[in-house]
N, C-alpha and C positions, 0 to 999 in steps of 0.2 A: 463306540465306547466313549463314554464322554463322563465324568467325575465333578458332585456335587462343588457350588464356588462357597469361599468363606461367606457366609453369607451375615456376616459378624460387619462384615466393610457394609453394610446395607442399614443395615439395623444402628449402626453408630454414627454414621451419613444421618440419618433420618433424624438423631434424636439429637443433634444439635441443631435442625433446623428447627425457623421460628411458625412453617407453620401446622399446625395441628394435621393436616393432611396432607402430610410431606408429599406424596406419590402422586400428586393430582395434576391432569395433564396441562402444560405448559410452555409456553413458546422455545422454541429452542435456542440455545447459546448464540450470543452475539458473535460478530464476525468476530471479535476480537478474541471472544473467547473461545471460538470455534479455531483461529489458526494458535492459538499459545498450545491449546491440545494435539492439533494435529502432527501426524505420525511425522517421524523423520522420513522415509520414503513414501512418498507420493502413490496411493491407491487409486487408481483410474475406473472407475465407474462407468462402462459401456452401455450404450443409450441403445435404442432400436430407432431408425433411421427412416425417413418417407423415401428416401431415395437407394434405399436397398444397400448404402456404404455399413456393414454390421460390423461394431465393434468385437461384437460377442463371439461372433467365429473368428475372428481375425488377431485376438489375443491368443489362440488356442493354439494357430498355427506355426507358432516360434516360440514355445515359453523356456524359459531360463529359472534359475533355480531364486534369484534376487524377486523375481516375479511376485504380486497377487493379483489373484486375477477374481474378480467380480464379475455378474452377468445382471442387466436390467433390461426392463420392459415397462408399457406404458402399459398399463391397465386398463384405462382409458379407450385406448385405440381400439376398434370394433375388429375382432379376428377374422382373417380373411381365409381361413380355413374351415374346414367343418374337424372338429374332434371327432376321433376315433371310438366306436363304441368294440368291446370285448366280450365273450361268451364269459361267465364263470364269475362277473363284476355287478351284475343287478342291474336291475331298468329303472331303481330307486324310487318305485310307485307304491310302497307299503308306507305304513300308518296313519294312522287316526287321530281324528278330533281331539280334542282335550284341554283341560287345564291342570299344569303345576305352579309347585313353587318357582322351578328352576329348570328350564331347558339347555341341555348342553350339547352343540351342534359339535360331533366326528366321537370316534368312540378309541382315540390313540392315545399313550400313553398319561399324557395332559386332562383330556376328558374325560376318563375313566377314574383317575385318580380325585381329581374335581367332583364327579358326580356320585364317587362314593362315599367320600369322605360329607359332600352334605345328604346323604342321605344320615348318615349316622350323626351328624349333626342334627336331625330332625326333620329335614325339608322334604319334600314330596317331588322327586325328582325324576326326570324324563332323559334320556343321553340317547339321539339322534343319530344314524349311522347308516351314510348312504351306499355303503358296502355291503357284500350278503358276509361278511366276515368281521367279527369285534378284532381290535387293536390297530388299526393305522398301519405302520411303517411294521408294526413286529406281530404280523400275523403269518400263516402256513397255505398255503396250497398243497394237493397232493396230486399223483398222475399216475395211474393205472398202464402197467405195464406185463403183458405174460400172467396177468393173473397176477401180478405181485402190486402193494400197495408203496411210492416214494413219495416221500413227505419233504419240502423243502422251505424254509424261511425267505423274505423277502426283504427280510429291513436289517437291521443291527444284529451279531454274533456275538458279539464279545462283550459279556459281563461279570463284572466283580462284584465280590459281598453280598451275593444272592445265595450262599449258601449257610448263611448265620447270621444272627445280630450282626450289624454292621451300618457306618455313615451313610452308604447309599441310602437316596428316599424312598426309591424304590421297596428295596427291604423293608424300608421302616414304613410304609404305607404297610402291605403286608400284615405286618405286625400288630398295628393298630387294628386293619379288620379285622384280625385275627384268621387268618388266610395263610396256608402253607402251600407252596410247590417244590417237587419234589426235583433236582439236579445233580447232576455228576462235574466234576472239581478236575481240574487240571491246574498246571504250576507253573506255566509258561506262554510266549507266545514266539513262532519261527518268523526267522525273517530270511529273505531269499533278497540278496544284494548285488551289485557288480563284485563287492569282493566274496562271493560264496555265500554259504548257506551259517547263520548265526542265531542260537537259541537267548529271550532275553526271560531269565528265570527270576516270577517274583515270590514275594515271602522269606529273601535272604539276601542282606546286605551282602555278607559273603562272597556269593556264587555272584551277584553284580559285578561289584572289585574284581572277581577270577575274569568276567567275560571283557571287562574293561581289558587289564594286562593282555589279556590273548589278542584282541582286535586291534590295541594301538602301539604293540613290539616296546620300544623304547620310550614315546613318551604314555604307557601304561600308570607310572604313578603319578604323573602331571594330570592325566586322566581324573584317576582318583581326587588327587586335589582337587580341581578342576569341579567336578560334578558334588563333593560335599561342602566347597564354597556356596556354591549355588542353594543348598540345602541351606546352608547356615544365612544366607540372605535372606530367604523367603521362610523362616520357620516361624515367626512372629504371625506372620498369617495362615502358614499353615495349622497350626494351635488354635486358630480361632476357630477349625471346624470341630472341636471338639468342648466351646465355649455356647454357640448356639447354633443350630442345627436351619435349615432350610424354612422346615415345617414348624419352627418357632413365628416365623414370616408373615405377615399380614397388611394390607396395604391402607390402613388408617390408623387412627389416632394409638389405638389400641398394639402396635406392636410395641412401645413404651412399657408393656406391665408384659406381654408374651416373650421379651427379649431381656426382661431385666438381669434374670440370671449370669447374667455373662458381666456384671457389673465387676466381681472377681478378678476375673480374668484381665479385665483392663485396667483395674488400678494397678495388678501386677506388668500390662507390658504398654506401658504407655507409648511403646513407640507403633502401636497399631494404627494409632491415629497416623502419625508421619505415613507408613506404607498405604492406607486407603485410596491415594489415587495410581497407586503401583497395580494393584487387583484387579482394574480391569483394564490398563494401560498394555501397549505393545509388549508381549513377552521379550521378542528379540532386543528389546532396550536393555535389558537386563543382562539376556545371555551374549550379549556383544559383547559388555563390559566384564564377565566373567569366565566364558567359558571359549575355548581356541582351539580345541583338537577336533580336532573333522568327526570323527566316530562319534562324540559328544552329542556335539551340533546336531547330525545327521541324525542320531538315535531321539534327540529333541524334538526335532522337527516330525518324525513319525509319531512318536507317543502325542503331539498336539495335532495332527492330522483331519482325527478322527470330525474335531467337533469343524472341519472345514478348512481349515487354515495350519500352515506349519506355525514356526513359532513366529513369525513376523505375518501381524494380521490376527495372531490369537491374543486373547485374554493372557496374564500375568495368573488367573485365574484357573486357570487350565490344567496348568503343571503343577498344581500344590497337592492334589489328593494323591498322585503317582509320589509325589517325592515324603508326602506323610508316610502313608501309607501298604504302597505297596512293596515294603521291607520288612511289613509283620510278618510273622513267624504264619500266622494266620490266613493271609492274605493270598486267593486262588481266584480263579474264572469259576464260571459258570457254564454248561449243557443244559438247559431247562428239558429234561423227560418230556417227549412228546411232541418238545419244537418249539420254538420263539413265542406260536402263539399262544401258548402257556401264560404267559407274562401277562396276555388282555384277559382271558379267562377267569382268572384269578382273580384280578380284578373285578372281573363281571361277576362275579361268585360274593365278592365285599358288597357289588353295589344290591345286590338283590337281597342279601342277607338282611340289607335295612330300609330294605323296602322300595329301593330304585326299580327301573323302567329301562329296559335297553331295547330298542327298536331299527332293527337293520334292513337294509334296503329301505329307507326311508330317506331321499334325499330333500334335504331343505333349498328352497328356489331364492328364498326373501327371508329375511330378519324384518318384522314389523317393527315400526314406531311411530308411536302416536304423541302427538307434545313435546318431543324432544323426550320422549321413555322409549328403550322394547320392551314390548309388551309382547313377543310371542313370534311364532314363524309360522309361513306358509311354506307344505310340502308341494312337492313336484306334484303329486297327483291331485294338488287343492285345498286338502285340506288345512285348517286352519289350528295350530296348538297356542294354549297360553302363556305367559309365564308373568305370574302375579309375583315374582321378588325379582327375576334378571334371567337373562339369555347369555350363556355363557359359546364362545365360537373357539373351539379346538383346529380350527383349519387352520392355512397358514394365511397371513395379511392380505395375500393376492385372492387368496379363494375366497378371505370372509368379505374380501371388498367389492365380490361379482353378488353378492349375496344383500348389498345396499344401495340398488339405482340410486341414482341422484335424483331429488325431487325439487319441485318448484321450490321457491321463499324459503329452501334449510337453512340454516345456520352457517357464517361461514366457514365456522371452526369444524364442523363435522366434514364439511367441504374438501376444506383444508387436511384433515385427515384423515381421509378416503384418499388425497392427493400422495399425501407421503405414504403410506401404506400400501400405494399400488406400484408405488416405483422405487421402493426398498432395492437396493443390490443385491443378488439371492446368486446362490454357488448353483452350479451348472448341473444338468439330469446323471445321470447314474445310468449303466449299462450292463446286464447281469446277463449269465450265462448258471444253467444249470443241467448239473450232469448226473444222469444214473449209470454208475459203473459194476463192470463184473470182476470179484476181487479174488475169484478163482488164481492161489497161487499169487495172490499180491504181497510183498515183503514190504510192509509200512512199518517196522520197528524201527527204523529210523526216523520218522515223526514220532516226536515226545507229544504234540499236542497239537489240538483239529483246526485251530484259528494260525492264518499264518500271512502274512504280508510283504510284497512283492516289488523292488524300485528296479527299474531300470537304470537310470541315469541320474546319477546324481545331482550333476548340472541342471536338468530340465527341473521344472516347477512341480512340486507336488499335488500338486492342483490337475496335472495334467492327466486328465482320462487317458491317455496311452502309455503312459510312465510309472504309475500308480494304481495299484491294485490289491485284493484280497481273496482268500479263498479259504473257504470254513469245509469242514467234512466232520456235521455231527455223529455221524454213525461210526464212529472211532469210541462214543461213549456211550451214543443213546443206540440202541439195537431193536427202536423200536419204528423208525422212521425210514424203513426199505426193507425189503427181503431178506434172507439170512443167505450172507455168499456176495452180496452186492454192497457198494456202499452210494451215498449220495453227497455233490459235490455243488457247493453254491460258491460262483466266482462273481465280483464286483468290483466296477472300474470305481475310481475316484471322482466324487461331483464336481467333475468339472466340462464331463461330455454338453459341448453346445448344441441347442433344442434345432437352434435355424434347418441347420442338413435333413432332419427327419421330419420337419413340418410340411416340406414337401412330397414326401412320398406317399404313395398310398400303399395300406400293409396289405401284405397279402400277394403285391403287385413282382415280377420280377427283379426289376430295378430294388426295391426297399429288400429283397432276403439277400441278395449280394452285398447289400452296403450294411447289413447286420452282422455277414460272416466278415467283411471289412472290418467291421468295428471290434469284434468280439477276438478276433486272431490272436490279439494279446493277451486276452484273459485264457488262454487255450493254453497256449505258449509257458504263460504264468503256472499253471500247473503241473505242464510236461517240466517243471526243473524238480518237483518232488516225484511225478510220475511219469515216466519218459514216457511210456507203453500208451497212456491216459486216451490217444483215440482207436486206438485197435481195443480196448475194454468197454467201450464203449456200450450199453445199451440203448439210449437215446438220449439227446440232448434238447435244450430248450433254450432259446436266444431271448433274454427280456430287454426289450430296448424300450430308449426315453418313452415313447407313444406308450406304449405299455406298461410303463413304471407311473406315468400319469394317472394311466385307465385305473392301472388296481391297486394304486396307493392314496388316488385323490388329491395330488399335488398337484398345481400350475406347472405345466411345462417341467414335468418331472423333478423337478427343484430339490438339491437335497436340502437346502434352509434356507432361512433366512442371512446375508452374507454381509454386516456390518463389520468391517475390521478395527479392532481395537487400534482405541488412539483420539477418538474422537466421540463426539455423543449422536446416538443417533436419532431422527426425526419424531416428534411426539416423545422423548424421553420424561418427558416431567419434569418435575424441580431437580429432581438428581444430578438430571443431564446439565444442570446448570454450574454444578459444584464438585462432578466427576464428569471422565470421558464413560458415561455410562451408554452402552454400543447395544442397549435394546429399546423397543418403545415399549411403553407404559401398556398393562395390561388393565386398565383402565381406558375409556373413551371418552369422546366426548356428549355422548348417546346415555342419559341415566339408565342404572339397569342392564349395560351392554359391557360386559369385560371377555376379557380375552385368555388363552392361556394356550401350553404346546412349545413347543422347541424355536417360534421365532419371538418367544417371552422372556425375562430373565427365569433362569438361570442357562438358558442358551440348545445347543443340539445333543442329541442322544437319551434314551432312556429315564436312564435318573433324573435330570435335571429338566424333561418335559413332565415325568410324573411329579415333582417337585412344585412346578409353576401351578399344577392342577390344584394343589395342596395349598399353594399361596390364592389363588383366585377361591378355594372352599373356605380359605379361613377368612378371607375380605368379606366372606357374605354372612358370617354369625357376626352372634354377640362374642365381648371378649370373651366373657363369664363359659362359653360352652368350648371355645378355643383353650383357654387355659385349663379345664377340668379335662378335655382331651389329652394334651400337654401333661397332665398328671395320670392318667390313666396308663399312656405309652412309657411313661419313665418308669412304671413299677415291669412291663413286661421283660426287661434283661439288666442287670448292671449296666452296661453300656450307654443305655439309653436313659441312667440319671439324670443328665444336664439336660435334657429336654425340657424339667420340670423347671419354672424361675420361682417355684418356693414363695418365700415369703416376701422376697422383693418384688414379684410378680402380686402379689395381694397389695403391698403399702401402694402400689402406683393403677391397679385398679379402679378405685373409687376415683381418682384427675382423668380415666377415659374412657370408661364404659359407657356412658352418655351419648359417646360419638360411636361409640360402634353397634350395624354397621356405620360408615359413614354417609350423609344423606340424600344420596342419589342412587342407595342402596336400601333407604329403610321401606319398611314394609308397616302395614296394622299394628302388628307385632311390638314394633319400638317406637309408633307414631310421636308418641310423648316426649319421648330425648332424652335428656340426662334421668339420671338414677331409674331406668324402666329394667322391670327385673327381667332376665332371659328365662327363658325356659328350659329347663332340663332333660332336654332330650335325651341324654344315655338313660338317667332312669325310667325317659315313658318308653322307649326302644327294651330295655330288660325285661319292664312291664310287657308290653307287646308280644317278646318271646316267651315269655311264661305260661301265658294264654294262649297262645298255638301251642305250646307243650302238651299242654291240658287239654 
């Protein structure tokens, strides 16, 4: 669960700077101005060692609640392992030859989004997926049991404003295709504590204040204080997500006329500018100086969790759509009917609709480049595809850097970032357990709702794979993902399980299924507090560990992200990084034609905010002219989504930067000429197009 950033602090960063392509990759912050940003507590970044001293298990095994914990790797280094291959993941020897506009290497929320949004832009587009399953992290598996069919998710459970117009991008991709998936709504989510079991109800300011007074006895209206200070600190930025939206976003000249609408908005709150290095600064900076009751804090630190980090270590950014937001009257979860992997489908349904290409089991070995361009990739079985506009890489930094040997005479800047991108700090693998239960005579009217979250220890780190946990039970809504009588039950440690302990074993082997029931005990455990009975109901169980979460999610070392903590800028950040602690790199390269997108891009982990970055890397590769007519197109689908549209300040500031977009290590035939080269109107040859299949 992770909630679009203002992405307001992006667009106004950009348009005071002097140069025309603000976002273009750039040295990173001097020391000086790397320690004036750095965090008040010191983030230790663990190295992998020639001499086997591993930082990475060695944070795990003492964490405290002050803790962040980070995990790194050399990329570099030649694996001294053989990976594990799995039944049910592809042998990634499918597709073919070809050329497109646009290749888009992984088919998860990031790529999918990317690759439909330019299909409807016009481009002739290819999206690559070395899985036999579309979506990444929110795809389904199922397991034949008794003749009965159970369906279980692998990646993300818990989402909001998928069930109507709504700020998620997600939605609003959707929307733009003109793509519906059908959900069931819940109003809450359980938390299972040292002090008991406690419901946090959203859609009512009300029931929050009641569950505040019950959790904190006495100081209950300090509470309340407490938590609508907080609110009234951060409102100025929270308002900016309803000033410009995400997918207003573009990374050249051209967001200056996509962003203009929000011109409004900031002559009324001038103090946005003062907050823009708060947005992506250390939350807990904040909530030190305002907020002191432990229930607060504690409740804090879970709702930032998600995107990897509690609140020290997360974005400022993080907390703002929970505290807009999720107080409308409005405001529910989401069950996606049929299963998480609903969400890529959907998607795949927008991309074909406009004429995209989705090709699974098809793993990519090599990103080609020719002159300092990609030009195209080589598949695992040889064959060779094109990409006459740009090759776009949905994996995460570590996988797209196995996918670039280093060549003679490169550059040293592409060198150089292959270097920083292979040794990114990325949050620890993930440990899942999945259970098919028999609900004969089960009494769950005591869960209000199927998404529920688990601390052990308040003191220890939330980061701590044994401390932290989750367990979703869609079949409380969806009755169509198990038998009838049965329910299914997906439990998940927190990314912070270290890879080292499982790299040595072999699966299958004695030794590795003892050190899984090892590891998984507390995701059991975590459950037995909702359901005591939960192993005598038992039908079968399934242990997915890091190796396995690698195999069938396509992560490096099961990674759940990328793990920059707020407070500092991170490696390859661009100009930004020069004038905020802006804690992603550039989804840009230094490879013409080679961009990036996906949850280690801004706007950071989880769903929305990887479908978002898709949308920002689609809108980088048109002209403005087809970005801003999109833009208008999506504001007339609900009220809600009027400000998408920047009107007619988006026309006056037009004609100063159409010229440049895309910008020139993106242009094509197409825009050869430069300034004033008229776009072409792909929505109406797309209308065109569908008319004639009508016919």
């Amino acid at each position: 669960m992770k909630f679009h950033l203002p992405s307001m602090a992006i667009a106004l960063v950009a348009s005071v700077s002097p140069s025309v392509d603000a976002f273009s990759p750039a040295a990173q912050p001097s020391l000086i101005q790397r320690s004036a940003l750095r965090m008040s507590t010191e983030v230790e970044s663990p190295v992998e060692t020639a001499n086997g001293d591993n930082k990475n298990v060695a944070q795990t095994e003492d964490t405290s609640r002050d803790k962040v914990m980070t995990f790194s790797y050399n990329m570099s280094m030649e694996q001294k392992y053989e990976k594990p291959t799995y039944p049910g993941t592809g042998n990634g020897l499918s597709g073919d030859s070809g050329e497109y506009d646009i290749i888009v290497i992984g088919s998860g929320m990031g790529g999918l989004s990317c690759g439909a949004l330019s299909a409807k832009y016009g481009s002739k587009v290819l999206v690559l997926e070395s899985h036999i399953k579309v979506g990444g992290s929110a795809h389904t598996f199922s397991r034949m049991h008794n003749g009965g069919k159970y369906s279980f998710e692998v990646g993300p459970s818990i989402f909001e404003g998928l069930d109507r117009p709504s700020l998620n991008p997600l939605r609003m991709i959707f929307d733009i295709l003109e793509e519906t998936m059908p959900v069931e709504t819940y109003k809450g989510l359980g938390f299972w504590t040292p002090e008991g079991y406690w419901r946090f109800p959203i859609g009512t300011k009300q029931g929050f204040e009641e569950l505040l007074m019950e959790q904190c006895g006495e100081d209950g209206p300090k509470a309340i204080r407490e938590w609508n200070a907080l609110r009234d600190r951060l409102k100025t930025l929270g308002g900016s997500t309803t000033a410009v939206a995400l997918l207003n976003l573009r990374q050249d000249a051209g967001f200056l006329s996509t962003t203009a609408g929000a011109l409004p908005f900031v002559a009324t709150h001038p103090d946005v500018f003062a907050d823009l290095p708060l947005t992506f600064d250390d939350l807990s900076k904040t909530v030190d100086e305002i907020v002191t009751v432990p229930f607060v804090r504690n409740f804090i630190d879970c709702m930032c969790i998600f995107c990897g980090f509690p609140a020290k270590g997360a974005m400022t950014a993080h907390i703002l759509y929970i505290l807009e937001r999720f107080f409308e009257e409005s405001a529910a979860f989401s069950v996606p009917i049929g299963g998480t992997s609903q969400l890529g489908e959907t998607l795949q349904r927008g991309l074909e609709k406009f004429g995209g290409k989705l090709q699974l089991n098809a793993h990519v070995d090599e990103i080609l480049v020719e002159d300092g361009r990609a030009v195209g990739v080589r598949l695992k079985n040889g064959n060779v595809v094109k990409a006459r506009k740009a090759v776009v890489s949905n994996a995460t930094p570590f996988d797209t850097v196995k996918m670039m040997p280093q060549k003679e005479d490169e550059p040293k800047g592409l060198t150089k970032w292959r270097d920083d991108l292979g040794t990114l700090p990325r949050h620890g693998a993930i440990s899942h357990l999945f259970l098919g239960v028999d609900a004969t005579g089960l009494d769950l009217s005591h869960l209000d709702d199927p998404a529920h979250l688990i601390v052990q220890d308040w003191d220890r780190s939330m980061q701590d794979s044994q401390n932290l946990c989750s367990f979703f039970i869609p079949s409380l809504l969806d009755k169509s993902v198990c038998p009838e009588g049965k329910h299914v039950i997906h439990v998940y440690s927190s990314g912070g399980e270290p890879y080292e302990p499982w790299e040595k074993l072999t699966p299958g082997s004695e030794e590795y299924e003892e050190y899984k029931k090892e590891r998984v005990e507390v995701l059991f455990r975590a459950v037995e507090k909702a359901i005591p009975d939960i192993r005598d109901r038992l039908e079968f169980s399934i242990i997915g560990s890091p190796l396995a979460h690698e195999a069938f999610l396509r992560r490096d070392r099961g990674t759940y992200g990328m793990a920059w903590a707020a407070g500092s800028s991170a490696p390859q950040a661009g100009l930004l990084g020069k004038v905020l602690p802006f804690p992603f790199p550039n989804l840009k390269t230094p490879v013409d034609g080679l961009l990036r997108c996906g949850d280690s891009c801004f706007p950071g982990i989880g769903t929305p905010s990887a479908a978002a970055s898709g949308a920002i890397a689609a809108n980088t590769m048109t002209h403005v002219d087809n970005h801003l007519q999109l833009l208008k197109e999506a504001s007339q689908r609900d009220p809600l989504y009027k400000f998408l549209d920047p009107g007619f300040m988006g026309q006056v500031y037009k004609p100063l930067v159409q010229g440049f977009t895309p910008s020139s290590e993106l242009r094509t035939e197409r825009f050869e000429k430069g300034a004033g080269a008229a776009p072409v109107d792909y929505t109406a040859k797309n209308a065109e197009r569908d008319a004639a299949a009508a016919n």
